[in-house]
N, C-alpha and C positions, 0 to 999 in steps of 0.2 A: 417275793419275786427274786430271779437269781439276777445278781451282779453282772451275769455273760447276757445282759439283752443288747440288742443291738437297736437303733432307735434311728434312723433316716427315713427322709422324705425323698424319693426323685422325682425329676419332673414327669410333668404328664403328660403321656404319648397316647398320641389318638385321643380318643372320647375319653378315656378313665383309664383308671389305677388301679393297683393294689401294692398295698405295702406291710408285707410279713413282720412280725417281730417276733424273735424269741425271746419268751419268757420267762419258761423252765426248761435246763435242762445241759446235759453234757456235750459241748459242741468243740468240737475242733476245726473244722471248714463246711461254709454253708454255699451249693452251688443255687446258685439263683438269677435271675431274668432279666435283672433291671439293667437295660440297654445303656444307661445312665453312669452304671457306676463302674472303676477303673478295674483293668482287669489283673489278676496277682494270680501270678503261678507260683506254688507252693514247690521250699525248697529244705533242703537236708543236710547239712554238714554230717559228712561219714564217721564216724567215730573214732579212737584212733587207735590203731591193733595191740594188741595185748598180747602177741607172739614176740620171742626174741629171739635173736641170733648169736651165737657162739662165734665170734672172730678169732679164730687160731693164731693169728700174727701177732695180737695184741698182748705184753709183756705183763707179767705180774706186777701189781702197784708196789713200790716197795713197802709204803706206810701201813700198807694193809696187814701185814702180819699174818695171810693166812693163806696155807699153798692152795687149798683148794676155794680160792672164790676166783671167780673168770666176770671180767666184763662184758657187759653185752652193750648189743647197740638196737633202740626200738627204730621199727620201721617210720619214716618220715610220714608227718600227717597228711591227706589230700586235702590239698588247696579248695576251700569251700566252695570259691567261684565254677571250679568244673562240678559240681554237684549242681549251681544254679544255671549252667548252660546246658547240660544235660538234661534236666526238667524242664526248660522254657521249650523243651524240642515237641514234646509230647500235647498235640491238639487236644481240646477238649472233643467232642464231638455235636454238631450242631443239627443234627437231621439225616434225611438222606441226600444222597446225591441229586437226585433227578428235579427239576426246579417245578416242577409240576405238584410236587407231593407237599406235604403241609412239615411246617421245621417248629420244631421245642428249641427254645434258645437254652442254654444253660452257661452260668457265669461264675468261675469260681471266687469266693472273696474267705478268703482264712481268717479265723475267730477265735480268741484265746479260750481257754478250757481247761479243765482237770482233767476228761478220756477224749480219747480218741472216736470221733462219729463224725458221717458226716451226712448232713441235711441237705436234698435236693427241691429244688423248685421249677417243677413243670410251669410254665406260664401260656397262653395264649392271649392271642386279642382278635377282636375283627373276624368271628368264623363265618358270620355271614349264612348260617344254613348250610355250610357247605357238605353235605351230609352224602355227596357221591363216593364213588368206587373210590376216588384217585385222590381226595384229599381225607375223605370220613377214614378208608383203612389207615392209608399210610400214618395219620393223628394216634389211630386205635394200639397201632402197633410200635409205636413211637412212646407212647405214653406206659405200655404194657412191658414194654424193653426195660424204662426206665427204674419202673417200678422193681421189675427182677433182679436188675441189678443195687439197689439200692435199696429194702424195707422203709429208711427215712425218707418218704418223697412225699410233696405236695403237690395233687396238679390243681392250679388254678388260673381265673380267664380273668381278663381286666375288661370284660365288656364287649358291647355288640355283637351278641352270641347269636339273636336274634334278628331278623328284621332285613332288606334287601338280601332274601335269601333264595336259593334255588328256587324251581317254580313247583317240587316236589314236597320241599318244604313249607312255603311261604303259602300254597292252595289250602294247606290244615293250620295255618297260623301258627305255624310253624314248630305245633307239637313234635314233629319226630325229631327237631333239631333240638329241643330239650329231653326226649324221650332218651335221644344218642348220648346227652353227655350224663345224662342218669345215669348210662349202663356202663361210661366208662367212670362213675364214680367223682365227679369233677368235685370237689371240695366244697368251692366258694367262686363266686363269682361276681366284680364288681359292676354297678349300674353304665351302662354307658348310653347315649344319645336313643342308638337306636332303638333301645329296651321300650322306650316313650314312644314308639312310632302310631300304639292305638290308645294310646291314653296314660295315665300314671295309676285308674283303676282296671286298667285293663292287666296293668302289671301287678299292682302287690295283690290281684285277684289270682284270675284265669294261670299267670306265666306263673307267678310266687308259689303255689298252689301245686301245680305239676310238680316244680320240681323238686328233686331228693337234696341240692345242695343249696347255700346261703346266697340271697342274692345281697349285697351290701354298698353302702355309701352314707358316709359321715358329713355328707353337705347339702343333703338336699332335704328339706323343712317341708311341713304345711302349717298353715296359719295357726295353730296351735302351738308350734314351735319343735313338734317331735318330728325325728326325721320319717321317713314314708316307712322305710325297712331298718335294720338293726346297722348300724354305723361300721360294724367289726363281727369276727367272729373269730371262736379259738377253735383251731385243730391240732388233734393230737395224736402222734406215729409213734413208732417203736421207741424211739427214747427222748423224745422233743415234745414240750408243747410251745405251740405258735398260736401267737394272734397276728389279723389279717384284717386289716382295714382297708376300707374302699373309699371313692370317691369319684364322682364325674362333670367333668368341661362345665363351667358355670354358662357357656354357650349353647347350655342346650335348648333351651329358650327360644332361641334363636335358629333351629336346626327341626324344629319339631311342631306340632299343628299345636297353637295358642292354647287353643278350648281344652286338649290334651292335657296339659300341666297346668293348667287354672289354679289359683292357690300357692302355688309353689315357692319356693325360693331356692333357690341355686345358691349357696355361699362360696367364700374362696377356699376352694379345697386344700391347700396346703394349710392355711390355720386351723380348717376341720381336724385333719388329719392329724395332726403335731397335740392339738388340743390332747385325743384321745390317746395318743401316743403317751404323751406326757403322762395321764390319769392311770395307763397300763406299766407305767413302770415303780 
């Protein structure tokens, strides 16, 4: 495993998580989702010129002995700090403008390296079915943009992808809202509350089954002691490979029809997670 993995837990927003980690690979800044974690804009000290200047005024040294050498004088180095005011100027970009349309967060956090790359992480949460005109495009083209600009992108959903979902959705059990993030490729996806709304065989059945991407969570057991779905999973881009662990609300329990989750156990998802974390590194 390489020495550049990155290895946090943030807390958990809404119903579920996901927490990426690289594991292999040449990183120099990773844009990522976690609403959590601080934000760092990346900075440059200018180098310092390598041109010099001929001062005609300036007298021969006398110690020097030699009519033809001229002193020069190098240009003064830029003060670092205007390289970090001039960077902090430049927004990241978080969506579109119109507050109707659906936003990809993106969060820059710099990562020591040997090259130069940089990993991006689409995230979503809570889509809800939302599979209309005004939220399905503006996501499609949002996640499509990203990808263009960037070969190293991840897109991934921390849960409740399904379930109080439009009425276009939620009528076919909300096949086309898995059918949608099929086509846009969604990586992985963590378990959250709603995923449970018709049972926990309804899911690692019928939903597990549809879909092209990983649905995952590192804490929740059946009596056996295995979890229901695969705890993590590794994706791997142009020059990153990542693992991507899940996990959701030990409330779910509590949020969801009893008969539904019979068996179950919910653990505390930050030990889940750190466990698996820890075993990945």
């Amino acid at each position: 495993m390489s020495s550049h993995m990155s290895r946090a837990l943030s807390g958990i927003a809404t119903a579920a998580l996901v927490t990426p980690i690289v594991v292999s690979s040449a990183v120099a800044t990773t844009e990522s989702p976690t609403p959590t974690a601080p934000a760092v804009t990346e900075t440059q000290s200018p180098a310092p010129s390598q041109e010099s200047t001929l001062d005609p005024g300036t007298p021969e040294s006398p110690s020097s002995g030699a009519s033809d050498e001229t002193q020069t004088d190098l240009e003064p180095i830029t003060d670092p700090s205007d390289a970090t005011e001039n960077s902090s100027q430049t927004d990241e970009p978080t969506g579109t403008e119109d507050p109707e349309s659906f936003q990809v967060d993106r969060l820059a956090t710099p990562m020591q390296s040997e090259a130069d790359s940089t990993l991006t992480l689409l995230n979503i949460n809570d889509f809800h079915g939302r599979v209309d005109h005004r939220v399905g495009m503006s996501l499609a083209a949002t996640v499509e943009a990203n990808r263009a600009d960037n070969p190293n992108s991840i897109f991934l959903s921390a849960g409740d992808n399904i379930g109080a979902s439009l009425f276009v959705s939620s009528v076919q059990q909300d096949e086309p809202t898995i059918d949608y993030l099929n086509a846009l490729d969604l990586e992985a996806t963590a378990l959250g509350n709603y995923e449970f709304d018709r049972g926990a065989d309804d899911l690692t059945g019928r939903v597990v089954e549809r879909a092209n991407f990983d649905h995952i969570a590192a804490n929740v057991v059946d009596e056996s002691g295995d979890t229901i779905v695969d705890p993590y999973t590794i994706v791997e881009t142009q020059d990153h490979t990542v693992a991507v662990i899940g996990a959701v609300t030990q409330e779910t329990l509590t949020l969801v029809d009893p008969s539904g989750v019979q068996g179950l156990t919910f653990t505390d998802p930050v030990d889940a997670v750190n466990e698996h974390a820890e075993a990945l590194s």
